[in-house]
N, C-alpha and C positions, 0 to 999 in steps of 0.2 A: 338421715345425716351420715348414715357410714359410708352410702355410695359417694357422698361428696369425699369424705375424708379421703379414702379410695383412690378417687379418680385424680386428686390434689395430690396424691403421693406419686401416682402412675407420672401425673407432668410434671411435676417438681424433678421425677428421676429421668424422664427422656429429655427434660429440654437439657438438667443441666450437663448430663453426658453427651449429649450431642452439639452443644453450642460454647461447650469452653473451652475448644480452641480458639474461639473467636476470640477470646480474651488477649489472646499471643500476639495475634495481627491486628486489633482494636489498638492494644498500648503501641505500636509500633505505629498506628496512623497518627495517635494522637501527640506523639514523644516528636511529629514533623508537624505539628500544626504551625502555621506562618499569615503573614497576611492577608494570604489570600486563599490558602486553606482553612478553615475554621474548624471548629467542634461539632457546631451544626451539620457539616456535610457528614462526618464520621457517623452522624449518631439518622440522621434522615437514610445515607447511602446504607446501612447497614440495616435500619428498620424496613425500608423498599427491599433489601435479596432478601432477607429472613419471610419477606410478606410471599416473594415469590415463590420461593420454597414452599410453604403450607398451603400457597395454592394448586401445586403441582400435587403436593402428597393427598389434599384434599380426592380426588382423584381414586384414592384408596376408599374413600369412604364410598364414594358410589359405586365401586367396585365390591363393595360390602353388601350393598342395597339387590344385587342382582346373585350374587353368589353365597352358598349357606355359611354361615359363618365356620361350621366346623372346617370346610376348606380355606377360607381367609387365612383360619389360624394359623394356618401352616407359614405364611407369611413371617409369624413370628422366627422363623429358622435364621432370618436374616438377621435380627439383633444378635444373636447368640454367633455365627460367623463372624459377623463383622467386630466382638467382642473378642472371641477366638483370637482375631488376626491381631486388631491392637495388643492384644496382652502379649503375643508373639514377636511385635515387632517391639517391643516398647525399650528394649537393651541395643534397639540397632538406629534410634530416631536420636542423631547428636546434634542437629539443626538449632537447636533454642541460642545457643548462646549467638549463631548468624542471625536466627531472628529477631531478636532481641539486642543485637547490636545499637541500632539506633537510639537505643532509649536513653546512651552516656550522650547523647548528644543534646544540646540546646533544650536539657532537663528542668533548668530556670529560667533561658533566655526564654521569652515569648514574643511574636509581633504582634503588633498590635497593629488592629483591626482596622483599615482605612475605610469601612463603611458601613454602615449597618447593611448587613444581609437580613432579606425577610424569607420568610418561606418560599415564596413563589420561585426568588431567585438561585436557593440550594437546590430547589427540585428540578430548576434548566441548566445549572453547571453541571459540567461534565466530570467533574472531581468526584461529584455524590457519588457516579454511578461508576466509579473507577471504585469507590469502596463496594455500592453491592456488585459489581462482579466478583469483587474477591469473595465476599460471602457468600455467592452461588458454587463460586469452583470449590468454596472449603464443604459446601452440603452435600456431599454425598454420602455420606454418615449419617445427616439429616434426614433425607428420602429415603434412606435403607432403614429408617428406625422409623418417620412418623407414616408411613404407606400402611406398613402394617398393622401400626396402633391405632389408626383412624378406621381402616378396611371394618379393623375389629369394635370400633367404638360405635357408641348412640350418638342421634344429635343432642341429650342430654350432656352426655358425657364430652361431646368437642365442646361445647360450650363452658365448661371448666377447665378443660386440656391446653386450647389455644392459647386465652389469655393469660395460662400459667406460663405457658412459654413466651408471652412477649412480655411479661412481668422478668420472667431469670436472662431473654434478653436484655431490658434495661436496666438492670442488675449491672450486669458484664459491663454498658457501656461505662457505669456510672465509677465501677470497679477499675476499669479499664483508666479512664482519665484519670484518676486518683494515683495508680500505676506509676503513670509515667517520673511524677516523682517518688519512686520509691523503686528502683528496678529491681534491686534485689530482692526482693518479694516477688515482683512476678517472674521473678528466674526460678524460684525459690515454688511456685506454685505453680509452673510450667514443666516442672522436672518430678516435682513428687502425687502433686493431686490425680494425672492425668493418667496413674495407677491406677487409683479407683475404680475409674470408669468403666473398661472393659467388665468387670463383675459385675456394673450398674446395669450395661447394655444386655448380656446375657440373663440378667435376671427380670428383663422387662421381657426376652424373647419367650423364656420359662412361661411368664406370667401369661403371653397372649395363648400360647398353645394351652397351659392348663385353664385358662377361662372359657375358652372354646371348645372345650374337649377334642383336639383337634388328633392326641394322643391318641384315639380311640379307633383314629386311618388305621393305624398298624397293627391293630387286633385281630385276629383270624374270624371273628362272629360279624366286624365291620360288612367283609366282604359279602354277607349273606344278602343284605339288600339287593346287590346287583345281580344276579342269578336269578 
């Protein structure tokens, strides 16, 4: 039971550092839903990029399967960068209140829905996939944090990892539509939460280099193998 505990804390901390910007751009789809955009597209259009994202990081895993893990680990250098760089930029990103602009808008008004939408017909509008593209271009945060952690993971362990991350996905969207009437909150949690994170993201990259003992490259006695 500890590896589970473990490996639940591992996703718990990369999905929710790497997917709650999505939060920002979710309440902003949802703060426009209208006739003929619905809720359904928001929440299908962003489950389909999220899907494509872990299949691309997937990708890390088999890259695991061929190469020793102590060199995967190194992989993890990229959360701790990429942590680096938010925590650097995070006094120069003034954008939220343009992003968030939409959300004073039509915060009560709703249209109402001229037709029942079933699945089949969210997944051939073209609206859906106007949302996962934007959740493709916001993952590159995503594939710099899960390539690594998957390279370095079991298939014990993806099978806890994933569905924790589509679990803090539906989270978000669930978060997200609730949002829309309440925007000062997500102003309010776009502006201070998104502190955190950077420490989250570098403490996941700590985690993969010392699981893999991947530290052990840079030791002088490493080198003896190859001689």
């Amino acid at each position: 039971m500890d590896w589970l505990i473990a490996t639940i804390k591992i996703g718990l901390a990369a999905a929710m550092a790497t997917t709650f910007d999505d939060n920002i751009y979710l309440t902003a789809f949802f703060s426009g839903v209208n006739r003929t955009f619905r809720p359904k597209h928001i929440v299908v259009g962003e489950i389909l990029g999220f899907t494509v994202l872990v299949i691309v990081s997937l990708l890390g895993f088999f890259l695991g399967l061929v190469i020793p893990s102590t060199w995967t680990g190194l992989l993890g250098i990229l959360p701790i960068l990429i942590g680096l760089n938010n925590l650097l930029n995070l006094n120069k990103d003034d954008s939220d209140q343009d992003k968030l602009a939409n959300l004073k808008r039509n915060s009560k008004l709703r249209g109402f829905d001229s037709r029942k939408w079933t699945l089949w017909d969210v997944i051939c509008d073209p609206q859906t996939y106007r949302v996962s593209g934007v959740t493709i271009a916001n993952g590159s945060n995503n594939l710099g944090i899960y390539i690594p952690l998957f390279a370095t993971s079991s298939i014990q362990n993806l099978s806890v990892i994933i569905p924790v991350c589509y679990f803090i996905v539906g989270c978000w969207l669930f978060m997200s539509y609730r949002l829309t009437h309440q925007p000062g909150i997500a102003f309010i949690l776009s502006r201070y939460a998104r502190k955190i994170f950077p420490f989250v993201l570098m403490w996941l990259g700590f985690r993969i280099l010392l699981d893999n003992e991947s530290y052990s490259l840079f030791l002088p006695n490493s080198w003896q193998v190859f001689r």
